[in-house]
C-alpha positions in Angstrom: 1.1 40.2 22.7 1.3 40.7 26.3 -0.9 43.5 26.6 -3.9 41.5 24.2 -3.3 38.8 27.1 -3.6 40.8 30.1 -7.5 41.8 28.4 -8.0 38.3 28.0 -7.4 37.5 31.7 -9.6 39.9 33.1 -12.5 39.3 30.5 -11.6 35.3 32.0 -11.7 36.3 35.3 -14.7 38.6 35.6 -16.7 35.5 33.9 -14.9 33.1 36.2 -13.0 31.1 33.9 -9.4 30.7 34.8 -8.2 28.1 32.7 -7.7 28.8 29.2 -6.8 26.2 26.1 -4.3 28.9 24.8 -1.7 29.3 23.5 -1.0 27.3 20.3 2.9 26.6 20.1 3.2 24.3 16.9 5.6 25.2 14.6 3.6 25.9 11.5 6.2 24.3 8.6 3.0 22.2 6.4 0.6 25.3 4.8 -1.4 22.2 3.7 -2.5 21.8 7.8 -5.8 23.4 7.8 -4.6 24.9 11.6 -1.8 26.7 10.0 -3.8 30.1 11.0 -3.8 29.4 14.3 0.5 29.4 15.1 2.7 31.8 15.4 4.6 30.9 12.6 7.7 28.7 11.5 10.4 30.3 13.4 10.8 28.5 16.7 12.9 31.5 17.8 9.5 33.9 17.3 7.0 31.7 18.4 8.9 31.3 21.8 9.0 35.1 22.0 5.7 35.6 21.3 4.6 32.6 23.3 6.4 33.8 26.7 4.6 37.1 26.2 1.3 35.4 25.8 1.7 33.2 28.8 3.0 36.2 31.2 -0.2 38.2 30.0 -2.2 35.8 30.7 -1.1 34.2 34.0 -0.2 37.5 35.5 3.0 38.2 37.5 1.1 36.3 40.6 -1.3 33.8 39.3 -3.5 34.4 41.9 -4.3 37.1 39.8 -4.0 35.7 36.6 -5.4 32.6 34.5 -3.7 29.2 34.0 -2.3 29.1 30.2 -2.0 25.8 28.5 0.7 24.9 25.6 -0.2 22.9 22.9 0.1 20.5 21.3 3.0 18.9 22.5 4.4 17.9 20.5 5.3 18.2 16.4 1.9 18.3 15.7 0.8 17.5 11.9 3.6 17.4 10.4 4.2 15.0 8.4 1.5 15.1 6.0 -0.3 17.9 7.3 -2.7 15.6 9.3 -4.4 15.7 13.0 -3.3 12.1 13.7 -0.7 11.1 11.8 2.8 9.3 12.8 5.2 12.2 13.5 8.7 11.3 11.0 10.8 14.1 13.4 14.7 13.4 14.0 15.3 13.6 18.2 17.4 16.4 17.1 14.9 18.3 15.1 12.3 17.7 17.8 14.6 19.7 20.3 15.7 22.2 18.5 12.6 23.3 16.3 9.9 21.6 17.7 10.1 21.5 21.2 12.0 25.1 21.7 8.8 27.0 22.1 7.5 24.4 25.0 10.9 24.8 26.8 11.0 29.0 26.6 7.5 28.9 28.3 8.4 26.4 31.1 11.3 28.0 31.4 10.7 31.8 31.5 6.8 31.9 31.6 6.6 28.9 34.2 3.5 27.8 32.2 1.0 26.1 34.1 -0.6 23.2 31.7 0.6 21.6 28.7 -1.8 20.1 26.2 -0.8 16.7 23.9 -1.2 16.6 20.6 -2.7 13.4 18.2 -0.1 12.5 17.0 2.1 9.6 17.5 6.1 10.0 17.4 8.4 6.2 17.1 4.6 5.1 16.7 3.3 5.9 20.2 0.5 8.1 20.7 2.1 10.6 22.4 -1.2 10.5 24.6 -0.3 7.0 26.5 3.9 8.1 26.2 5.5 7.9 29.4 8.6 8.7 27.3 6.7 11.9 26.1 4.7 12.9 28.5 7.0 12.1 31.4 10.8 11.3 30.6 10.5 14.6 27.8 8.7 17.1 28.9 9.2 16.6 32.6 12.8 15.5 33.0 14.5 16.8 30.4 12.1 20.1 30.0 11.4 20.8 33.4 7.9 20.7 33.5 6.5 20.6 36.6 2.5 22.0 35.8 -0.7 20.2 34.4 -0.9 18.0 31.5 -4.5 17.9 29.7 -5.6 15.5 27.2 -6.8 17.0 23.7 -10.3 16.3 23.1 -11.2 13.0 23.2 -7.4 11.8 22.7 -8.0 8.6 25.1 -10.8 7.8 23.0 -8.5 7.5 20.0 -6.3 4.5 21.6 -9.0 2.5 20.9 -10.8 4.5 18.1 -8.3 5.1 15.9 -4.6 4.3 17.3 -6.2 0.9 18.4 -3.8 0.3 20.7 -6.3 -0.1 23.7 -8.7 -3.3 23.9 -11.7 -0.6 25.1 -11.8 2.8 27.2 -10.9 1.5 30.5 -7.8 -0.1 29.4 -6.9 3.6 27.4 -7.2 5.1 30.3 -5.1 3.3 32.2 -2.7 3.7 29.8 -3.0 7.1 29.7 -3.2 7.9 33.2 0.3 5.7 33.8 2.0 7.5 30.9 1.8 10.9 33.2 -2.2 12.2 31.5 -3.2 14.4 34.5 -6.6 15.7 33.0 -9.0 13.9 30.5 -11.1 16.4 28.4 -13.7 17.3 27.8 -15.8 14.1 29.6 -14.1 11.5 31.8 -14.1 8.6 29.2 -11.5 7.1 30.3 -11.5 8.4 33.8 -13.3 8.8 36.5 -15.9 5.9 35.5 -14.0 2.7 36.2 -12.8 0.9 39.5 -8.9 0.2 38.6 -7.3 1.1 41.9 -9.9 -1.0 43.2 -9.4 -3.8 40.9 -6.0 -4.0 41.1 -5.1 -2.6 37.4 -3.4 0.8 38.8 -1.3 1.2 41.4 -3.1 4.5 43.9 0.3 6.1 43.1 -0.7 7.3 40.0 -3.9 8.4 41.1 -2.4 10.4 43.7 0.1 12.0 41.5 -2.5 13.7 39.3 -4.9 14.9 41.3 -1.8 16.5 43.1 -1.0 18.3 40.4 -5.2 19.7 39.9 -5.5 20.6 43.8 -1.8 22.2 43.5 -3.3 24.5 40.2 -6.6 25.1 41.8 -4.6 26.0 45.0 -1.9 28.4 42.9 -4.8 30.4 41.4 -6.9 30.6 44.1 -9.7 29.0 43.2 -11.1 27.5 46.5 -10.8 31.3 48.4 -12.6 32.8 44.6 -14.4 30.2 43.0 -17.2 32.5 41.5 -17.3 34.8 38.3 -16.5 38.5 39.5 -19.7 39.9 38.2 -19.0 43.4 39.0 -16.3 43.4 36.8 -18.1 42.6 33.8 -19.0 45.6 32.6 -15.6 47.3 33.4 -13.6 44.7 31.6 -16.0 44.3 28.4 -17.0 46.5 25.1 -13.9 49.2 26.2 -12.9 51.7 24.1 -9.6 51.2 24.8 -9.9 47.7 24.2 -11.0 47.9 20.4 -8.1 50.4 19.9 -5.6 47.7 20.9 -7.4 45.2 19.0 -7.6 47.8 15.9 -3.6 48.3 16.2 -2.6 44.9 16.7 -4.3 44.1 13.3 -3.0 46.5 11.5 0.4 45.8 12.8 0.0 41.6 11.8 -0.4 42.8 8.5 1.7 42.2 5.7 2.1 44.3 2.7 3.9 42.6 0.0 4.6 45.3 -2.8 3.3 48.8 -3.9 3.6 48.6 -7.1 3.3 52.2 -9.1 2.1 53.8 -5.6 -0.9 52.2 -6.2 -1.9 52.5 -2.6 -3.8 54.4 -1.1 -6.4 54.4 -3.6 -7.3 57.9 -5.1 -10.5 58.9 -4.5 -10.9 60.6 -7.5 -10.8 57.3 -9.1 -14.2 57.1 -11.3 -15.2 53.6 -11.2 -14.0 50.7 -8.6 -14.7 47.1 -9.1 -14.8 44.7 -5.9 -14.7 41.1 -6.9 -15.1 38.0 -4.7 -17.0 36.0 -2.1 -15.1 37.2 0.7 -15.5 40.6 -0.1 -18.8 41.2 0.8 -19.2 38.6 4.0 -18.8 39.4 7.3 -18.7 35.4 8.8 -15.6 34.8 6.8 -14.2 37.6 8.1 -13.5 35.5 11.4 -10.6 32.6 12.2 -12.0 28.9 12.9 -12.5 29.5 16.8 -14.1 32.8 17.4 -17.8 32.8 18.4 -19.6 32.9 15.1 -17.7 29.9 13.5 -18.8 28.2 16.7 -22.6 28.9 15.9 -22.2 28.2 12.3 -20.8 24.6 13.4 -23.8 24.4 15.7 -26.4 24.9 12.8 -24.1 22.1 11.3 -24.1 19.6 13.8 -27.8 20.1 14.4 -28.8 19.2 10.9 -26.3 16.1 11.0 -28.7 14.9 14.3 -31.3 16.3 13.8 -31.4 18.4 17.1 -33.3 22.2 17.2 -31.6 25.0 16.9 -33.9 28.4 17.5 -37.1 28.7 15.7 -38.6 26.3 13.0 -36.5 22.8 13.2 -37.3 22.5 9.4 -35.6 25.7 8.6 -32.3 25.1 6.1 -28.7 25.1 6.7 -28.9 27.9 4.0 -31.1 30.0 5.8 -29.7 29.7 9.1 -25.8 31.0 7.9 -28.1 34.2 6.5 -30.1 34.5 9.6 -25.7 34.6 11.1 -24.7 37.0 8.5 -27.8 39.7 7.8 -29.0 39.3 11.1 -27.2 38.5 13.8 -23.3 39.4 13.0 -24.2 43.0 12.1 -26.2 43.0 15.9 -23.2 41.2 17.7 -20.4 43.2 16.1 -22.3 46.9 15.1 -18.5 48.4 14.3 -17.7 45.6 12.0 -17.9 46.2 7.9 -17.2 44.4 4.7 -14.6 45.6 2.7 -16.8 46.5 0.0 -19.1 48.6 2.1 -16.2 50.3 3.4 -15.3 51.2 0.1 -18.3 52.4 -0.6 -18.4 54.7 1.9 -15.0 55.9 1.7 -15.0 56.2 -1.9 -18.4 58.5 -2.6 -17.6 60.6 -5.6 -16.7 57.3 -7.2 -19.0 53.9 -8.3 -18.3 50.9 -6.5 -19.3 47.9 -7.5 -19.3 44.5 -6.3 -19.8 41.2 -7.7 -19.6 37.6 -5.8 -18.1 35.7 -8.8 -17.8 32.5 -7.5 -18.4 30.7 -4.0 -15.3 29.4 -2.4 -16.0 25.5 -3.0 -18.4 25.6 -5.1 -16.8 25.2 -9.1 -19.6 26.5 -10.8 -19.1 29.9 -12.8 -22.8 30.9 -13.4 -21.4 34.3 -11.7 -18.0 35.0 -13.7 -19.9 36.8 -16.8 -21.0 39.7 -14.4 -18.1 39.5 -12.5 -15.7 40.1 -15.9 -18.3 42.7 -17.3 -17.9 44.8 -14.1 -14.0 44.5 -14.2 -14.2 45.4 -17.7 -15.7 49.1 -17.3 -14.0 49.8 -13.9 -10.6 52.0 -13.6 -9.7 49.7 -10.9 -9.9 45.8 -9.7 -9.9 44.7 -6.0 -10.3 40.9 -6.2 -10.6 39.7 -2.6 -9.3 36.0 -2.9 -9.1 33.5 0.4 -11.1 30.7 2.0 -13.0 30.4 4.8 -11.4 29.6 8.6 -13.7 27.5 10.5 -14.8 23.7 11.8 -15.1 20.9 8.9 -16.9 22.1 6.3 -18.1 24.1 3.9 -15.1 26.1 5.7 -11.9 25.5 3.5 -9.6 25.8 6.2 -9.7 25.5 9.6 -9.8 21.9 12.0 -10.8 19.0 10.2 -9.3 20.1 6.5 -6.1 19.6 5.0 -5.8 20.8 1.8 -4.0 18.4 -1.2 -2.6 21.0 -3.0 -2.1 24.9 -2.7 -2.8 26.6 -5.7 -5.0 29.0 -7.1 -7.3 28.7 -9.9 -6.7 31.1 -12.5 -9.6 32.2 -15.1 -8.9 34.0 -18.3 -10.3 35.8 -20.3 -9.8 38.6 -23.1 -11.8 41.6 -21.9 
């Protein structure tokens, strides 16, 4: 984890980013959330461990040389109903102990420099406008003396959703109060209004935020090296020895349940092989909800919502822009990368591989399940590659912005 980190900080740096949105420290206890992906886990004890390592990667030894990392989201984040902005039902005890464990390892050990809130509310305050939260917490009693950053938009929910501010100059004045250093991504509620000047915040509070920005600019040397380090690019980017750490961190994340019969590894004598599924022929889905090519695939989707141009012919179809992503430009942008049936194929040469879609991952139609059963039916073997699809909203089925019901799987039969 520490080692992935330290590659992270000097692909940040040479670009001249040196504040990163990472890591993600909620204790993932709801599989319903559709961010569940994205922790470490639902052992506070690991996700500390693996958080402190992330941080230290990341920030460096000195942070002069490193990158500010920032926790999130503080704190007990979705769940009680698996939900972005939902009332938090968390014991004080069980917000210690589980909750906030991995938050106190990396102020403690890591000295993290920002901490994130989360959407939720706990007692019924948004945590965002919680001086008890955001100041009394994670200050007094944690010992957190760094950065605090507003999740997007977050001020903009006191009066959007929470409805607990009259508009956005009186959310961010409660925000700012409660101990909100940083509003992202656009000053809302900050930045465009005259309290001090009227009266309705006392310069105190003021003062003690931007403090706290100069005081991380000035820790990570910002003002002496405010530029990318564009020499560095090239050094730092598309290394061998990168994509061997990234190959053998993936293997080692993986978990392998049961062998049954030695049926692993395949023999390659095997005769005829049958790939079934619509994740095992796709390279987009092969990606979590915040790498670069779920980003463009939300783009094409936002851009159809309003109507804005994307590349090329403005009439063009959702549809054929997510083919334009996966014939076109996925297989450009990541030349290495293969589906698992092509890698069958080409690992399994004196044998027929076939493949057959089936289904699509939200759509319930089963025009495809005939082909699908005739191929399983004359092969020696069955791979069915079941899953969703990690990414923004949807047509993703898990990811930001979906919560799932239920968890179950949809079982077909049929006598072959």
């Amino acid at each position: 984890m520490q080692e992935m980190a330290e590659v992270v900080k000097k692909q940040f740096r040479s670009l001249g980013i040196r504040h990163a949105l990472s890591p993600v420290l909620d204790v993932g206890r709801d599989p319903r959330w559709g961010r569940i992906g994205e922790t470490y886990g639902e052992d506070p004890t690991l996700i500390s461990q693996l958080g402190v390592a992330y941080v230290t990667g990341l920030q460096g030894e000195t942070v002069t040389e490193g990158i500010a990392a920032t926790a999130k989201h503080f704190l007990g984040y979705s769940m009680t109903g698996a939900l972005n902005m939902t009332e938090e039902l968390i014991p004080p005890r069980t917000l210690r102990e589980v909750y906030a464990k991995p938050f106190e390892a990396v102020i403690q050990k890591a000295d993290i420099m920002s901490i994130m809130n989360s959407y939720s509310t706990l007692d019924g305050e948004p945590i965002i406008a919680s001086e008890s939260m955001l100041n009394d917490f994670l200050r007094s009693e944690l010992g957190f003396e760094g950065l605090t950053v507003s999740d997007y938009r977050s001020i903009d929910k006191l009066v959007t959703s929470f409805r607990t501010a009259g508009d956005i100059k009186d959310a961010g004045i409660q925000a700012i109060k409660a101990g909100m250093d940083m509003e992202l991504p656009h000053r809302n509620g900050y930045g465009t209004h005259s309290y001090v000047e009227a009266g309705e915040v006392d310069i105190t509070f003021v003062d003690r935020s931007v403090r706290r920005v100069l005081e991380m600019k000035f820790r990570l040397g910002v003002f002496e090296k405010p530029y990318p380090e564009m020499e560095l690019i090239k050094a730092v980017f598309d290394q061998p020895e990168n994509d061997e750490l990234s190959l053998s961190i993936a293997r080692d994340s993986m978990v392998f349940v049961k062998n049954e019969g030695d049926l692993l590894p395949l023999a390659k004598s095997m005769k005829k092989v049958a790939v079934i599924g619509p994740n095992a022929h796709n390279l987009r889905n092969m990606f979590g909800g915040y790498s670069h090519p779920a980003s463009k695939e939300l783009f094409f989707g936002l851009a159809k919502m309003v109507g804005v141009e994307t590349t090329g012919n403005l009439n063009r179809s959702y549809e054929d822009q997510l083919n334009e992503l996966e014939t076109e430009y996925l297989p450009k942008a990541y030349p290495n990368m293969t589906t698992l049936f092509s890698e069958l194929q080409n690992r399994l040469q004196d044998s027929e591989v076939t493949y057959s879609k089936g289904c699509s991952l939200t759509d319930p139609d089963k025009a495809g399940f005939e082909e699908a059963i005739q191929k399983a039916s004359r092969a020696d073997i069955v791979i069915m590659v079941m899953g969703g699809k990690d990414g923004f909203g949807k047509p993703c089925t898990t990811g930001e912005g979906n919560v799932l019901p239920r968890l179950a799987f949809l079982v077909y039969r049929k006598t072959l």
